[in-house]
MIPASE-201262 format. One record per residue (C-alpha): residue number from 1; residue in one letter; x, y, z. Coordinates in nm, 2 decimals. Layout:
// MIPASE-201262
NUM  a  X  Y  Z .
...
This chain:
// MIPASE-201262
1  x  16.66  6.82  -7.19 .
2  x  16.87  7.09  -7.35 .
3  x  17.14  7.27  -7.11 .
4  x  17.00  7.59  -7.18 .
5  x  16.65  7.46  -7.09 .
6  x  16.79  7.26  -6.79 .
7  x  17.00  7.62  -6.67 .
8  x  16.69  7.83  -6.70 .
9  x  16.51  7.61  -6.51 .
10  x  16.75  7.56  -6.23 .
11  x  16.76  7.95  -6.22 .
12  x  16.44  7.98  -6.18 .
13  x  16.40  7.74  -5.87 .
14  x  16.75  7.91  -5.70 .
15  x  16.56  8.23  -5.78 .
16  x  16.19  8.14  -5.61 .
17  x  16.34  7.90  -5.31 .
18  x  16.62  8.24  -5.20 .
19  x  16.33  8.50  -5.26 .
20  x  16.07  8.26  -5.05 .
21  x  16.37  8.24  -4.75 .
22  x  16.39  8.64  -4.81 .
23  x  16.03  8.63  -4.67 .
24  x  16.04  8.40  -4.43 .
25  x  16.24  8.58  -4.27 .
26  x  16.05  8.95  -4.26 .
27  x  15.95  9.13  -3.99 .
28  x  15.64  9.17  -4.16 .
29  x  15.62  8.93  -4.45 .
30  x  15.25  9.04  -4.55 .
31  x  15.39  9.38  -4.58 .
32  x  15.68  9.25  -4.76 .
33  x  15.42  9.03  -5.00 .
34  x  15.24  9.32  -5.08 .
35  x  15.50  9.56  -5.12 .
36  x  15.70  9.27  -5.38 .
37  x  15.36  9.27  -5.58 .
38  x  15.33  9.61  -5.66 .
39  x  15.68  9.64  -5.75 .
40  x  15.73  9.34  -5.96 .
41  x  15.34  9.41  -6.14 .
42  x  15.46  9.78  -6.20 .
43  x  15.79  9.68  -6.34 .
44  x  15.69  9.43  -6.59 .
45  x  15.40  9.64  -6.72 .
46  x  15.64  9.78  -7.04 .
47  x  15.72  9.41  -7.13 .
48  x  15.36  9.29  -7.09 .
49  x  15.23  9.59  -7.33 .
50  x  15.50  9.51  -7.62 .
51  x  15.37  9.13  -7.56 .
52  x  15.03  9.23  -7.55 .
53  x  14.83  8.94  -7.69 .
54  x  14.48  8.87  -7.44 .
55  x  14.15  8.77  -7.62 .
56  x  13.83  8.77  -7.49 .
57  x  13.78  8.41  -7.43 .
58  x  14.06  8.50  -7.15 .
59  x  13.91  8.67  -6.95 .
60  x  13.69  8.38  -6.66 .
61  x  14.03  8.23  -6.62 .
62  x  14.21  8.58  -6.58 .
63  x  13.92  8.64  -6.32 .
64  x  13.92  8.28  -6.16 .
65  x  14.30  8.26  -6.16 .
66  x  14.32  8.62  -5.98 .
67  x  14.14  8.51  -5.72 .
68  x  14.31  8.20  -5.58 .
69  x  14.66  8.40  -5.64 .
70  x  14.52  8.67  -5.40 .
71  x  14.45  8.33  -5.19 .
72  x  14.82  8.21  -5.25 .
73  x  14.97  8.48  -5.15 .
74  x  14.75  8.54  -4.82 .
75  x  14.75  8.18  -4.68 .
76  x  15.17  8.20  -4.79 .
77  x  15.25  8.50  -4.56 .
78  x  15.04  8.41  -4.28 .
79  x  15.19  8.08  -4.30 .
80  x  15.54  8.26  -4.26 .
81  x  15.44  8.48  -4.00 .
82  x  15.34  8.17  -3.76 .
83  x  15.64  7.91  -3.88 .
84  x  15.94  7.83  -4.07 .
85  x  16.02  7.84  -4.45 .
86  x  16.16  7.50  -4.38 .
87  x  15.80  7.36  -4.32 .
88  x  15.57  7.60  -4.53 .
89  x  15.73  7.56  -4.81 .
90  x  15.82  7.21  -4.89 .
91  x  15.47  7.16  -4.80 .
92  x  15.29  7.42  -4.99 .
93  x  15.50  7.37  -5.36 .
94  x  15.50  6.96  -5.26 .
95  x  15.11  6.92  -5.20 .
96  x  15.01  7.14  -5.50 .
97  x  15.13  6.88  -5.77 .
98  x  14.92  6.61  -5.62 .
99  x  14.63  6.84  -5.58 .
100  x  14.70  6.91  -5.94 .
101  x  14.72  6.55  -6.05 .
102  x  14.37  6.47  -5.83 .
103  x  14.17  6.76  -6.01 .
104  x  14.27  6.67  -6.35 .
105  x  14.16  6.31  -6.23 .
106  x  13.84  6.45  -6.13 .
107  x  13.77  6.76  -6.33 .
108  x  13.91  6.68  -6.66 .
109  x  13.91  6.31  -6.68 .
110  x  14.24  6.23  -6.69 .
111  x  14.40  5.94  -6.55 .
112  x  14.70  5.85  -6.35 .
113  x  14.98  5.61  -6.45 .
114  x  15.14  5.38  -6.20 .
115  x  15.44  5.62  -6.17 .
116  x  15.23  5.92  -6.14 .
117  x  15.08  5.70  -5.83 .
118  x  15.46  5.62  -5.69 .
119  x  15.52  5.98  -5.66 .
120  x  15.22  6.10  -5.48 .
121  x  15.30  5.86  -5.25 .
122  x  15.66  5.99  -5.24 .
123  x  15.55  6.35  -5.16 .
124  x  15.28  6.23  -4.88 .
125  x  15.57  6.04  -4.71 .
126  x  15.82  6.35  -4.76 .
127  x  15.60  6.59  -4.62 .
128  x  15.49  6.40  -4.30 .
129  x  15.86  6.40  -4.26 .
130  x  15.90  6.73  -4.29 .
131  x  15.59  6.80  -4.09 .
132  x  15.70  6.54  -3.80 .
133  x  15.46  6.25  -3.74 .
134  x  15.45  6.31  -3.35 .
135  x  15.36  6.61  -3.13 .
136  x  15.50  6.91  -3.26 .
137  x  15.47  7.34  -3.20 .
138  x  15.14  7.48  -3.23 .
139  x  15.33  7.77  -3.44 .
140  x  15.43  7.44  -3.68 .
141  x  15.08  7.27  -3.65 .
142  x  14.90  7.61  -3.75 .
143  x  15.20  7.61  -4.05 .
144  x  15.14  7.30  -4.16 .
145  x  14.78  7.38  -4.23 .
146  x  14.87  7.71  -4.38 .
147  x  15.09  7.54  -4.59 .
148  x  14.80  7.33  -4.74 .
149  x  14.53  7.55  -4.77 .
150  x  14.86  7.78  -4.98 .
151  x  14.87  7.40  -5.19 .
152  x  14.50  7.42  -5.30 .
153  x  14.53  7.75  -5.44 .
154  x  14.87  7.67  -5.58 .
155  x  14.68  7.38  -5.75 .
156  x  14.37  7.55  -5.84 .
157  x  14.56  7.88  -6.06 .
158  x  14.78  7.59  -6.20 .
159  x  14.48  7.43  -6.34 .
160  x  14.32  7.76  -6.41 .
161  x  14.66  7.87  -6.59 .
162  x  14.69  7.57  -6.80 .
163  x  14.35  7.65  -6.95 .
164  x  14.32  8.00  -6.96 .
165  x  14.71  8.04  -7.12 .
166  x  14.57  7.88  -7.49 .
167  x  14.37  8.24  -7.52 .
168  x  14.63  8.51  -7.43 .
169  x  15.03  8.56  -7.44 .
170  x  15.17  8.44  -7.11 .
171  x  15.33  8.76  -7.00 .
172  x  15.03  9.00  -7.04 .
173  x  14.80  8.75  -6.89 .
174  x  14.98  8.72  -6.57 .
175  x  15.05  9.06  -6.56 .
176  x  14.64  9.08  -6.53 .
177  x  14.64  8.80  -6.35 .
178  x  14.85  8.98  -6.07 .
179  x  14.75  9.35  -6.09 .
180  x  14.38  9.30  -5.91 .
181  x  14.55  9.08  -5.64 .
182  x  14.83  9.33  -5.60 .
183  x  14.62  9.60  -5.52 .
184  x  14.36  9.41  -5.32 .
185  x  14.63  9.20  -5.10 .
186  x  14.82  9.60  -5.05 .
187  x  14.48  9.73  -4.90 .
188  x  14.41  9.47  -4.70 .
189  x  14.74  9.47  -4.52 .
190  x  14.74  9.81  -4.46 .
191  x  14.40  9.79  -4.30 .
192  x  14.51  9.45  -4.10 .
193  x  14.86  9.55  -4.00 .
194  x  14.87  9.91  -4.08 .
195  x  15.04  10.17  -4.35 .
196  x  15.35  10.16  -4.08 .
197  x  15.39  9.78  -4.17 .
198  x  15.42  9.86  -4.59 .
199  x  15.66  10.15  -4.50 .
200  x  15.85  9.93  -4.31 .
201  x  15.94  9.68  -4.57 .
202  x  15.93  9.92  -4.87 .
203  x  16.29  9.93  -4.96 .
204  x  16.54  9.85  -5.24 .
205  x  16.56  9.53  -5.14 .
206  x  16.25  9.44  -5.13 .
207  x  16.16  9.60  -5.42 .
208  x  16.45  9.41  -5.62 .
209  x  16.37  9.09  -5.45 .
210  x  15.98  9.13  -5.58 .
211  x  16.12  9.22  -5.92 .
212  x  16.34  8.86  -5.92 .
213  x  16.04  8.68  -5.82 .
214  x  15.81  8.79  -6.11 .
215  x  16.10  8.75  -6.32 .
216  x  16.07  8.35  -6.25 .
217  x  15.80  8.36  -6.45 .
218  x  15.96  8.45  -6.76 .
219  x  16.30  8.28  -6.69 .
220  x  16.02  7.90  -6.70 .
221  x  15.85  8.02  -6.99 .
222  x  16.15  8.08  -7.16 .
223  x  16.27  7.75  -7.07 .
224  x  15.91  7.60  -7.18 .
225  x  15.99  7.70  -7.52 .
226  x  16.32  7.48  -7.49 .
227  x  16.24  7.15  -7.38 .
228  x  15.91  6.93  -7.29 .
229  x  15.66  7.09  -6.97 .
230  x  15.77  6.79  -6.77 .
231  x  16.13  6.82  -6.75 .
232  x  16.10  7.19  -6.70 .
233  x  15.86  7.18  -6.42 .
234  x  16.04  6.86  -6.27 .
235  x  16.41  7.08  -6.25 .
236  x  16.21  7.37  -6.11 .
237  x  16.05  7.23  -5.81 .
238  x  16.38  7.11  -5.69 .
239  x  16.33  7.45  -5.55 .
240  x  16.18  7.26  -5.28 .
241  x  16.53  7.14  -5.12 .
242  x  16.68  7.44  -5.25 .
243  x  16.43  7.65  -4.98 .
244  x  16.58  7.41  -4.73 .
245  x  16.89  7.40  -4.76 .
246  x  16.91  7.75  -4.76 .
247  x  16.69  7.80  -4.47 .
248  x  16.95  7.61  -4.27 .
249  x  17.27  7.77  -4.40 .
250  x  17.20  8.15  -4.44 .
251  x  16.86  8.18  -4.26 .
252  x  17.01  7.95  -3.96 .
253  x  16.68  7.78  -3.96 .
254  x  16.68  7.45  -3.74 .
255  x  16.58  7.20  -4.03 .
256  x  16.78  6.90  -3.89 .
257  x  16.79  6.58  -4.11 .
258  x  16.48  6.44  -4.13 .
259  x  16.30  6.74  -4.25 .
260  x  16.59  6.80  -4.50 .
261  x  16.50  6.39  -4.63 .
262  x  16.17  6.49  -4.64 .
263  x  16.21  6.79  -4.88 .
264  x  16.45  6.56  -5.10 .
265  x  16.12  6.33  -5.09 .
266  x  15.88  6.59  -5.19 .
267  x  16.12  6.70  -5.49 .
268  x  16.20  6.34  -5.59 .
269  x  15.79  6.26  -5.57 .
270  x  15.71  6.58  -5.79 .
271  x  15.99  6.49  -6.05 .
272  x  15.80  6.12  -6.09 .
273  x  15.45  6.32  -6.14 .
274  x  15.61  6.58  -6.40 .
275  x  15.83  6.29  -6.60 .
276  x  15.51  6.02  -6.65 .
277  x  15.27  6.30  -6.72 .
């Protein structure tokens, strides 16, 4: 894998994990969510219109892959709202790879290689350790399935994505991916937690933080032009311990060791799925 490729990448995952620990931490992080939507869809708009390539065959996986993002992004808050980044997110980015790897298996008739096996197994076994295998919070227990249900959709847009990409450039077709959820997942906060919510966490920060997080999206695919999918996708998810780590140094989360050895799991399990793909 080239440096350049490998420093993207990396960039990318430091970028997604400290933005994800950004909204953790929120008063409101649905209002946050919505807020970094709007700001990151409005801001790449220019870019996507001098990239502008979308043909009509695009357009059922624009529509399909809109809908679980507006999914993501619910289930993804909520989950942050009732528990920690430490949890949700090694468990939401961790399960979605499997999920991925399953519906391939069962939608598109691919197998699995014995690796691809060993690291499914890997990520079950790091995220019951980051989950705990005894009795734990409600608050983490109603996280935990958050963080799941956030997998599936992670999984489903993936698969959705990987199809829907060969008919459209990739910048203009997220930007229409995300501009129906952005405006749908706005509304519906303010109606659920009010317009006092949005004005609360409409701020510069926010609004820079939304436009980093969109912007991971173009750092990957310029590293995708740069070296294989695998590697690429392997170096990003080590946003997974990234999350953690800084959870427990900047956020002051209580992550203790075994949930830490659990995220390393999760990231080591993906890497195996992503390098014998």
């Amino acid at each position: 894998m080239p440096l350049d490729a490998f420093l993207l990448a990396f960039g990318a995952a430091w970028i997604h994990a400290a933005s994800n620990v950004f909204l953790g931490r929120r008063g409101e992080p649905e209002a946050a969510m919505a807020v970094m939507l709007i700001v990151g869809v409005a801001g790449y708009a220019p870019f996507a219109a001098l990239t502008w390539r979308v043909h009509e065959a695009a357009i059922p996986y624009i529509a399909a892959s809109a809908c679980l993002e507006l999914g993501y992004f619910g289930f993804l808050a909520a989950g942050y709202r009732v528990s920690s980044v430490s949890l949700v997110y090694p468990v939401a980015r961790g399960s979605a790879p499997v999920l991925v790897l399953a519906g391939g298996a069962l939608f598109l008739a691919r197998g699995a290689s014995g690796w691809q096996i060993a690291g499914v197994a890997t990520v079950t076994v790091g995220i019951l350790l980051v989950r705990g295998v005894g009795i734990a919070l409600a608050a983490d227990a109603r996280g935990f399935l958050l963080a799941l249900v956030t997998g599936v959709f992670i999984a489903g847009y993936t698969l959705v994505d990987k199809q829907g990409l060969r008919h459209a450039g990739p910048v203009p077709y997220i930007e229409l991916v995300l501009a129906g959820p952005a405006i749908i997942y706005t509304l519906f906060v303010a109606r659920l937690r009010g317009t006092a919510s949005l004005r609360q966490e409409l701020s510069a920060k926010v609004g820079a933080v939304g436009l980093l997080l969109f912007g991971t999206y173009v750092i990957v695919l310029l590293a995708l032009r740069l070296a294989p999918a695998a590697s690429v996708s392997a170096v990003r998810e080590s946003s997974v311990v990234i999350a953690s780590g800084i959870a427990a140094l900047v956020a002051k989360e209580r992550v203790g060791a075994r949930r830490f050895a659990g995220a390393v799991l999760v990231a080591a399990g993906i890497a195996l799925v992503a390098f014998s793909g």
